[in-house]
C-alpha positions as a printed NumPy array, in Angstrom:
array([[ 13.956,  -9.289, -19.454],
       [ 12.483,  -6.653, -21.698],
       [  9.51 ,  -5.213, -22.432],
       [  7.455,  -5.387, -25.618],
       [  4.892,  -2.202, -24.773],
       [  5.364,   0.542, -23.107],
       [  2.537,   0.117, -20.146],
       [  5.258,  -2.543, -19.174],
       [  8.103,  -0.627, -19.217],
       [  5.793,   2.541, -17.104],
       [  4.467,  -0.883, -14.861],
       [  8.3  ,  -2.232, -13.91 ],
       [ 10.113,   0.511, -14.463],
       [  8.295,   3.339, -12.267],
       [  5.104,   2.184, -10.198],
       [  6.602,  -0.954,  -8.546],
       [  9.441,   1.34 ,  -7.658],
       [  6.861,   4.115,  -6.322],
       [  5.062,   1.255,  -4.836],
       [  8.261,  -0.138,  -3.204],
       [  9.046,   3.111,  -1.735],
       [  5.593,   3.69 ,  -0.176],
       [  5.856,   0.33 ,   1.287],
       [  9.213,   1.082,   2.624],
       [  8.501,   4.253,   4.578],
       [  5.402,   2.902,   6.041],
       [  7.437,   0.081,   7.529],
       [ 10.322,   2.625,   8.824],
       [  7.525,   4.548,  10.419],
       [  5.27 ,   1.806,  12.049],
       [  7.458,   1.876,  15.541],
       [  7.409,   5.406,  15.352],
       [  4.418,   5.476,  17.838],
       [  6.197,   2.968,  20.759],
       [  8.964,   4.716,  20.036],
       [  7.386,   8.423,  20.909],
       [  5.335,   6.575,  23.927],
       [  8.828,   4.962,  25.196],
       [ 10.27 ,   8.824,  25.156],
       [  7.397,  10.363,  26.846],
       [  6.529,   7.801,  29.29 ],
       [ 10.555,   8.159,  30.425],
       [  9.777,   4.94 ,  31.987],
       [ 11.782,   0.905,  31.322],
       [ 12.776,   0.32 ,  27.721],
       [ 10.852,  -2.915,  27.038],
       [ 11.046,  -2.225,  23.058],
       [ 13.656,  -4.518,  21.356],
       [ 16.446,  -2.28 ,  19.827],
       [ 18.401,  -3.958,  17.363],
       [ 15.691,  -4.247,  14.954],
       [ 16.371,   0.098,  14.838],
       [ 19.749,  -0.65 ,  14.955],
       [ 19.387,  -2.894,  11.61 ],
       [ 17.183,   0.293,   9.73 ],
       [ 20.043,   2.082,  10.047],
       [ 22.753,  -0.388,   8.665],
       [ 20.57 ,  -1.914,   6.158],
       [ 19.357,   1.34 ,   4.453],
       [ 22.913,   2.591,   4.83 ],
       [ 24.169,  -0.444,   2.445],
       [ 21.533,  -0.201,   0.322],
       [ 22.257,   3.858,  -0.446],
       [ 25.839,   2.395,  -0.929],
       [ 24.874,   0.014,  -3.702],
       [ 22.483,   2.735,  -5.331],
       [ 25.643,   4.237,  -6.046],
       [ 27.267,   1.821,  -7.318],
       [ 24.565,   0.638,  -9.818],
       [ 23.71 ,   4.328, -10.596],
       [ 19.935,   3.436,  -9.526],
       [ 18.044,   6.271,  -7.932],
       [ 15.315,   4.03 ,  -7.052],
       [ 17.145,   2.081,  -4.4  ],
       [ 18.645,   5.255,  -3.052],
       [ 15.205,   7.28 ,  -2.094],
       [ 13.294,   4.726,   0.191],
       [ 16.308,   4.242,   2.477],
       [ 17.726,   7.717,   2.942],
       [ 14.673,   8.078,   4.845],
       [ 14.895,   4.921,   6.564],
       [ 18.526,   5.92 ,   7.928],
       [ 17.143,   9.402,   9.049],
       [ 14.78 ,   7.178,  11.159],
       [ 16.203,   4.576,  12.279],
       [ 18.742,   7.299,  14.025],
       [ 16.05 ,   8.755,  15.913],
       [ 14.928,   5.625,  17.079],
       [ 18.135,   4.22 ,  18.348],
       [ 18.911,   7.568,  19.707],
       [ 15.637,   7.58 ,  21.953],
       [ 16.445,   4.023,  22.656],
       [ 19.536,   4.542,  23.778],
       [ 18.914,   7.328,  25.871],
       [ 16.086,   6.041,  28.05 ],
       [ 16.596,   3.175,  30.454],
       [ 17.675,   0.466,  28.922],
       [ 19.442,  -2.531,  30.4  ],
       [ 23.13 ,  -2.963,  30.197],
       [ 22.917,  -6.215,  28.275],
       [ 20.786,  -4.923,  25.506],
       [ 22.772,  -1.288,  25.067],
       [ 26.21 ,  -3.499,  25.06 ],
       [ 24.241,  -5.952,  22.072],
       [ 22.914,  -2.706,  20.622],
       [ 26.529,  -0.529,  20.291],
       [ 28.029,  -3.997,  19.287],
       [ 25.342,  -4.7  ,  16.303],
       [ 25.685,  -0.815,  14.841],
       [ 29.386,  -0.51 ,  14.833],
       [ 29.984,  -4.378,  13.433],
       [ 27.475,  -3.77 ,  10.167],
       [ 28.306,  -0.047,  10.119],
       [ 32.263,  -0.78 ,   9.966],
       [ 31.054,  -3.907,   7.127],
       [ 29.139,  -1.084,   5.246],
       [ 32.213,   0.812,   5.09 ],
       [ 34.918,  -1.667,   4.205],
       [ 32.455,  -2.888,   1.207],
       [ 31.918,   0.814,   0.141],
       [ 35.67 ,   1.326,   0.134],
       [ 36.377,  -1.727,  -1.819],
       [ 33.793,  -0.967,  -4.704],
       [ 34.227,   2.633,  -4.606],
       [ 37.929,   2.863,  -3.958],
       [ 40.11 ,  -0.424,  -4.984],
       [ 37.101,  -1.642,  -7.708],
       [ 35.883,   1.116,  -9.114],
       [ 37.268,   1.028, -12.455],
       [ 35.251,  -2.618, -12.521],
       [ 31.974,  -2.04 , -11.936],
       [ 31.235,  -6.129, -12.339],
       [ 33.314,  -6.681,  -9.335],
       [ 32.019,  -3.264,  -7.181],
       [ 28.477,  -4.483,  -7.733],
       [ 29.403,  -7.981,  -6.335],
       [ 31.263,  -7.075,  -3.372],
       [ 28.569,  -4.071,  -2.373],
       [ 25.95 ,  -6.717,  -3.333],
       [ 27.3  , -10.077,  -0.87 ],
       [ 27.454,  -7.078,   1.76 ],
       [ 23.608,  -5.805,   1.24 ],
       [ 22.766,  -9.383,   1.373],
       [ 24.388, -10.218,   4.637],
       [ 23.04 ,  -7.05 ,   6.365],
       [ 19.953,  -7.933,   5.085],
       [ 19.752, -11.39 ,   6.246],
       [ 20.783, -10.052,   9.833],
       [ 17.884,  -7.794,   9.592],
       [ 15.027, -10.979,   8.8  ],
       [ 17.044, -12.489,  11.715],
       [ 16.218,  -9.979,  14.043],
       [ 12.579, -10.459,  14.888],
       [ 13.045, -13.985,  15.154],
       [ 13.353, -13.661,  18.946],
       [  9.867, -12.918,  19.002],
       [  8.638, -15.519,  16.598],
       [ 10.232, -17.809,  18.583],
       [  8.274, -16.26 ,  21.531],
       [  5.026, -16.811,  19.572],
       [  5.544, -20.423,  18.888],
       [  6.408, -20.582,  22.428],
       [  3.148, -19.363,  24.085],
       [  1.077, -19.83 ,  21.058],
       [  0.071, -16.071,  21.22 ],
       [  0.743, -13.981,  18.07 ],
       [ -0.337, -10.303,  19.972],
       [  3.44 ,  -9.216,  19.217],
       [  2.633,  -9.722,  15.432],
       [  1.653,  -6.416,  13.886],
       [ -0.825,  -7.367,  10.862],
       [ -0.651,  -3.959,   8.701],
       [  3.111,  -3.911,   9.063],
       [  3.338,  -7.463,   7.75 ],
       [  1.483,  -6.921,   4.926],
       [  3.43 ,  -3.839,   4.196],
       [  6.456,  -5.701,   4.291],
       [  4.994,  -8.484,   1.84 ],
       [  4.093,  -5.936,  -0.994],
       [  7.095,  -4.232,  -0.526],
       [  9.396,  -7.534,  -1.006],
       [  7.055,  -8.41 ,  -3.419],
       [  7.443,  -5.216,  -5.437],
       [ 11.032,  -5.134,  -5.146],
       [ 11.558,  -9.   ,  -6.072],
       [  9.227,  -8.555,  -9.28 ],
       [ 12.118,  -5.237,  -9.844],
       [ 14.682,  -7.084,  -9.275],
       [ 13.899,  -9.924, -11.344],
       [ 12.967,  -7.516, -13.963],
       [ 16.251,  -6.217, -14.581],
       [ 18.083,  -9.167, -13.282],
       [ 19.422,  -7.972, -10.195],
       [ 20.52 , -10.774,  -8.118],
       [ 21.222,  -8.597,  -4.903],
       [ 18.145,  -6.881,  -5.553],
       [ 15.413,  -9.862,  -5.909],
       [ 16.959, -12.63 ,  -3.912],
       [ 17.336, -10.864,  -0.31 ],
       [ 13.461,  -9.305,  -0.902],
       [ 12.623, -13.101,  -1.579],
       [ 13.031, -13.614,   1.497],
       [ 11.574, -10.944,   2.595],
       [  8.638, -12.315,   1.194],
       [  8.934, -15.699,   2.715],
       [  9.523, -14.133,   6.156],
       [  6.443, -12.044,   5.702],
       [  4.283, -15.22 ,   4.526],
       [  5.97 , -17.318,   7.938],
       [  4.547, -14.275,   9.477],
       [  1.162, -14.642,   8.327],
       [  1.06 , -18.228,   8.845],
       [  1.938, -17.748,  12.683],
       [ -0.251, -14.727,  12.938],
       [ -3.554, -16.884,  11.725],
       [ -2.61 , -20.057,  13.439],
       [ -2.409, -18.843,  17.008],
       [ -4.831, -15.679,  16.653],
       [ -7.348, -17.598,  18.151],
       [ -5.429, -18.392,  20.832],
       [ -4.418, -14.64 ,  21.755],
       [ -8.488, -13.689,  21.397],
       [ -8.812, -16.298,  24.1  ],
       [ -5.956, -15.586,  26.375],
       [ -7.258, -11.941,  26.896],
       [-11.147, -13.152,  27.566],
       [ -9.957, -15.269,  29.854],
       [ -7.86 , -12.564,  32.446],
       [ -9.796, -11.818,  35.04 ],
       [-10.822,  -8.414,  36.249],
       [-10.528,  -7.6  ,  39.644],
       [-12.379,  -5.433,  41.692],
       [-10.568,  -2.401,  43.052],
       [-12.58 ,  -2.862,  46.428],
       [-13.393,  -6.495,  47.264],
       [-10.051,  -7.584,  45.899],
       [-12.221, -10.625,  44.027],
       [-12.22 , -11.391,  40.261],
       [-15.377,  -9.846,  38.267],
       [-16.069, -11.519,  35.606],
       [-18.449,  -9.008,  34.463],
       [-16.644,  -6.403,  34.495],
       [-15.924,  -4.225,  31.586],
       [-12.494,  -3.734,  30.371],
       [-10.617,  -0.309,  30.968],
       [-10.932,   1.812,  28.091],
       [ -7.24 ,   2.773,  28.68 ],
       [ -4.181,   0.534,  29.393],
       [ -2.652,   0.201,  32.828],
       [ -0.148,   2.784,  33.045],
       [  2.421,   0.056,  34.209],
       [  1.424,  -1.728,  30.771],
       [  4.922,  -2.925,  28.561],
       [  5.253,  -1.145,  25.   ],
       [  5.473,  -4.205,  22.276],
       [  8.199,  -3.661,  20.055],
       [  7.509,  -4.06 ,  16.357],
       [  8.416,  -7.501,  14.925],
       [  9.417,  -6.952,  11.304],
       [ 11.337,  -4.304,   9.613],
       [ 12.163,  -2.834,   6.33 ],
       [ 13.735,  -4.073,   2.991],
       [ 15.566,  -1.961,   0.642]])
């Protein structure tokens, strides 16, 4: 596609990339705040980790096909997003987590990490003097990463069809990660980028599925938590009228984050 002024080319060319950047680093920081509670509660991990795990191996392809297509703009949002996704994991890892989701979580970073390498030394090393063929092979890999990140939150979508609650649904981060596939698709399909506008489709579609199951059972979740009972710390007996605790029970889970980030 091309252009016929140049408020288009300024419009495609540098604010949806600005935008999609914005968008990005707001979704690689929204578990940032679970994540610091989780390290200084020192208490149960109860915060899914392979979502962090999949920062880190998605934004590592993604700075791996920047180089490949020569395209700063891809390169900038997930630098960050690998930078943070290692602290996450890192705090994750380190506090106590069971041995079933540590296993999972070792297991998910070295598979994609070891893919990520093996398609960066094929377009890099044995393809590089055809760029056609290095974008393709760096681009199936982006793809694949990035479909195993959408796939990782569907635990707890699952979960909210389940008990038709949609509390683990954060709102802002969804619509983050809407504009931001948005912005990127519109990029993509600018320039005709294939690897670029098809995996943030979806990224739209997962965010709309998102907002579909957040508005359906809200109701549902405003109801569940008028209807828990208060006891009273004397009698033992549920108050009805009581008023609820300004502060969560210190024995209260941390809710992991369902969504993360595109490229």
């Amino acid at each position: 596609m091309e252009c016929s002024s140049k408020v288009c080319e300024i419009i495609t060319e540098t604010i949806f990339p600005i935008g999609g950047i914005g968008t990005s680093y707001f979704i690689f920081l929204s578990p940032l705040k679970d994540i610091q509670a989780l390290k200084n509660s020192n208490g149960p991990c109860t915060i899914n980790p392979i979502p962090s795990v999949m920062i880190i191996c998605n934004c590592l392809c993604w700075n791996l096909y920047s180089f490949v297509i020569h395209n700063h703009w891809t390169f900038w949002p997930n630098l960050g997003g690998i930078l943070l996704g290692e602290y996450y994991v890192m705090i994750l890892l380190s506090s106590k987590i069971t041995p079933k989701d540590f296993k999972m979580s070792v297991i998910t970073l070295l598979g994609f990490t070891f893919l990520n390498i093996a398609g960066g030394a094929l377009s890099f090393i044995f393809l590089k003097d055809n760029y056609t063929a290095a974008k393709n092979c760096m681009g199936i890999v982006c793809i694949i990463v990035l479909c195993a990140m959408y796939a990782s939150p569907l635990t707890t979508m699952a979960e909210v069809i389940r008990t038709k609650n949609s509390d683990s649904i954060n709102l802002l981060m969804t619509i983050a990660s809407f504009i931001n596939g948005f912005l990127w698709l519109i990029y993509g399909i600018f320039f005709q980028d294939f690897y670029v506008w098809f995996p943030n489709g979806l990224g739209v579609v997962s965010a709309l599925i998102q907002f579909i199951m957040y508005f359906a059972f809200h109701k549902n979740s405003k109801r569940d938590s008028q209807d828990l009972p208060i006891y009273d710390n004397n009698s033992g007996e549920a108050s009805p009228n009581s008023e609820i605790p300004s502060s969560p029970d210190s024995n209260t889970p941390i809710k992991g984050n369902s969504t993360m980030l595109y490229s």
